[in-house]
C-alpha positions as CSV (number, residue, x, y, z in Angstrom):
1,X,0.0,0.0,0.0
2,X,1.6,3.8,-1.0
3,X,1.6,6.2,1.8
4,X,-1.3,7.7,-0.2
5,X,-3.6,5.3,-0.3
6,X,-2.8,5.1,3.5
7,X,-3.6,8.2,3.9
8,X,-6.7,8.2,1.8
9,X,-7.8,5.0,4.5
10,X,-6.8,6.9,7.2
11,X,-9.3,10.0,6.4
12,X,-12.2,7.8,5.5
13,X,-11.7,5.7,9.1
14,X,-11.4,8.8,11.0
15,X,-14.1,10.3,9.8
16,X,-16.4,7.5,10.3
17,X,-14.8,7.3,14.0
18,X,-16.0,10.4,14.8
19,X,-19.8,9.8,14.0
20,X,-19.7,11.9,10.4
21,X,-20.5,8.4,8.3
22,X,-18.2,9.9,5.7
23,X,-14.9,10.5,5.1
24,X,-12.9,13.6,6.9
25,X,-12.0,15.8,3.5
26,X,-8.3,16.8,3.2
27,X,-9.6,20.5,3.7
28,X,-11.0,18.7,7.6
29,X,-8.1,17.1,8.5
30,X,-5.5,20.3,7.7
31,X,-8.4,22.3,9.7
32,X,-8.4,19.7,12.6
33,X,-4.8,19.3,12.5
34,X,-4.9,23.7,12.8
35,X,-6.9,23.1,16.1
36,X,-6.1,19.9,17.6
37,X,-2.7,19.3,17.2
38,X,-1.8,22.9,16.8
39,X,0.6,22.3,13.8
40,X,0.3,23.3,10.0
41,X,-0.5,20.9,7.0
42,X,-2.5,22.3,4.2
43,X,-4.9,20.6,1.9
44,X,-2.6,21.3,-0.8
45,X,0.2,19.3,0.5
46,X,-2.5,16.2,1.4
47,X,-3.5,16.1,-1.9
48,X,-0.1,16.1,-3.2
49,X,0.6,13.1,-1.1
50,X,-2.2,11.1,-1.9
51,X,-2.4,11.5,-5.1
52,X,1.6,10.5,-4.9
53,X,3.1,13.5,-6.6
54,X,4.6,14.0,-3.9
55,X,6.3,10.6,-2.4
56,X,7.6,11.7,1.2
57,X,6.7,13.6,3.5
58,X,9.4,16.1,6.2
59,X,9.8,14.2,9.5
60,X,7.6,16.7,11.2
61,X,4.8,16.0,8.9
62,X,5.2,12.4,9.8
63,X,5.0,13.3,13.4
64,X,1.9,15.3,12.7
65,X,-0.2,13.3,10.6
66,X,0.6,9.7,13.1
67,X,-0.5,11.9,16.1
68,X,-3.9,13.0,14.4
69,X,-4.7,9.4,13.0
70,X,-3.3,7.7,16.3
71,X,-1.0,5.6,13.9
72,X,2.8,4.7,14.3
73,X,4.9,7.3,12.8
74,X,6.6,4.6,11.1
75,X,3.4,3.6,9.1
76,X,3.1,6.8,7.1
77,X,5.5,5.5,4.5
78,X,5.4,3.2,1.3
79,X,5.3,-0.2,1.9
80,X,7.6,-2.8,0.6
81,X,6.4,-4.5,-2.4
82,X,7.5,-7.8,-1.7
83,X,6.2,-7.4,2.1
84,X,2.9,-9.4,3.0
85,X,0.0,-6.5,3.7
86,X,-1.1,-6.3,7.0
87,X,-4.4,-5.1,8.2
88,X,-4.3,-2.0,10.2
89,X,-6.5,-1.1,13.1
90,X,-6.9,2.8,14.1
91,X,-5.6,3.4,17.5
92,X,-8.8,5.2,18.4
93,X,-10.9,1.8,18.0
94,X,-8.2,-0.4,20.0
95,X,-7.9,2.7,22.2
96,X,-11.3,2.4,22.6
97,X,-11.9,-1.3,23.8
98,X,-8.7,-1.3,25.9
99,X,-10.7,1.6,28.0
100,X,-14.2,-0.1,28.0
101,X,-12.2,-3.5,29.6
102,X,-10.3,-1.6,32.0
103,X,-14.1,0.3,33.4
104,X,-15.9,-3.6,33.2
105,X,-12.5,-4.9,34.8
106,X,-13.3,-1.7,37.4
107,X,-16.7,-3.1,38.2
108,X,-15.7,-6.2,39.0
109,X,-13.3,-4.9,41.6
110,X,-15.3,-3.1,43.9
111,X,-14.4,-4.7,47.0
112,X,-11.2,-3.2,46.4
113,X,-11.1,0.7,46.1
114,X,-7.8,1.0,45.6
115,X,-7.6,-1.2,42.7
116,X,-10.9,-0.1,41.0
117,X,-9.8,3.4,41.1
118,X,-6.7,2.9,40.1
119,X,-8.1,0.8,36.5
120,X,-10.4,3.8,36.0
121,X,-8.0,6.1,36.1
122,X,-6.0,4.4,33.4
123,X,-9.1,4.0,31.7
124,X,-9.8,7.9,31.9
125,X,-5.8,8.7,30.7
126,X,-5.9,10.1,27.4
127,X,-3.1,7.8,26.4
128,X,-4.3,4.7,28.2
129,X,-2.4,1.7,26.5
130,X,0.9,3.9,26.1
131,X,0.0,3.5,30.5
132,X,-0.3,0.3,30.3
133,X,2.6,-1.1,28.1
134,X,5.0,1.2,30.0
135,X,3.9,-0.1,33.6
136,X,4.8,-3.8,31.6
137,X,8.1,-2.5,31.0
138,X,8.1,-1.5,34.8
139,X,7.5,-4.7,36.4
140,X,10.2,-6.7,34.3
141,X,12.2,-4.9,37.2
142,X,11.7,-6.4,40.6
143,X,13.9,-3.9,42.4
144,X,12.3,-0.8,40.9
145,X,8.8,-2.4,41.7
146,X,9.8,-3.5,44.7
147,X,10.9,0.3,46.0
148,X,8.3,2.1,44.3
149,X,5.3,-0.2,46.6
150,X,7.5,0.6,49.6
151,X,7.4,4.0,48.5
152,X,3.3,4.0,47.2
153,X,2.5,1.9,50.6
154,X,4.5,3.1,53.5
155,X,5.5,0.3,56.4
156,X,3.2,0.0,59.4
157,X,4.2,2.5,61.9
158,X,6.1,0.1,64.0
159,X,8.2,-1.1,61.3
160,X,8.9,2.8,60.2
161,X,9.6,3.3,64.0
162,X,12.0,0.4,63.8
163,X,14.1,1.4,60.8
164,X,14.4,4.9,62.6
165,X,16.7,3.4,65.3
């Protein structure tokens, strides 16, 4: 798939994922990229890439663009001819069901406040799985886990009393 066909995809799934039942229009998605990700792409320069009179994009771009369509920057390229095509998912939809199992996974912990509020606030983060796969990067490290409950969950007092002397 060219990065303008991709791109192409990528306005006619983000449209639909925000409720239009249509495709964003280039002149949308320079406008949205204006407000929501305060940066600068013009319609022009979206229709040079899709239409693939222009074949690459500046770095910053790249940046851009992957942060409005929730995509890996590394996506927003050509692919390999010879490479097998793999289906893509937006972000916003896996996003999405990662945040609905974290609230049902909530409800089913009530008996334990602590727990339950601390799944809906990952589930309330606006970058909820970016939460999530760094806190599975955390707990590879035992020590690091180990100090930061020690430091979360203080010792009872006559175990802090202890340490003192």
């Amino acid at each position: 798939m060219t990065l303008g066909e991709k791109l192409t995809r990528l306005r006619t799934l983000e449209g639909f994922a925000r409720g239009l039942g249509r495709e964003l229009t280039q002149a949308e998605v320079a406008r949205k990229v204006r407000e929501e990700q305060e940066g600068q792409i013009s319609q022009s320069y979206l229709s040079q890439l899709e239409s693939g009179s222009r074949a690459h994009m500046t770095g910053s771009t790249r940046l851009l663009l992957a942060r409005f369509f929730k995509v890996h920057p590394g996506y927003l390229v050509d692919d390999l001819e010879e490479m097998p095509q793999l289906g893509t998912r937006p972000r916003r939809e896996l996003d999405d069901r990662l945040d609905l199992w974290l609230i049902e996974g909530a409800e089913e912990f009530v008996e334990d406040p602590r727990l339950r509020e601390a799944l809906l606030r990952i589930a309330k983060h606006e970058h909820s799985r970016d939460c999530l796969v760094l806190f599975g990067s955390i707990v590879e490290n035992r020590h690091l886990i180990d100090r930061l409950i020690e430091t979360l969950a203080p010792p009872p007092a006559a175990a802090r009393k202890k340490r003192r002397a």
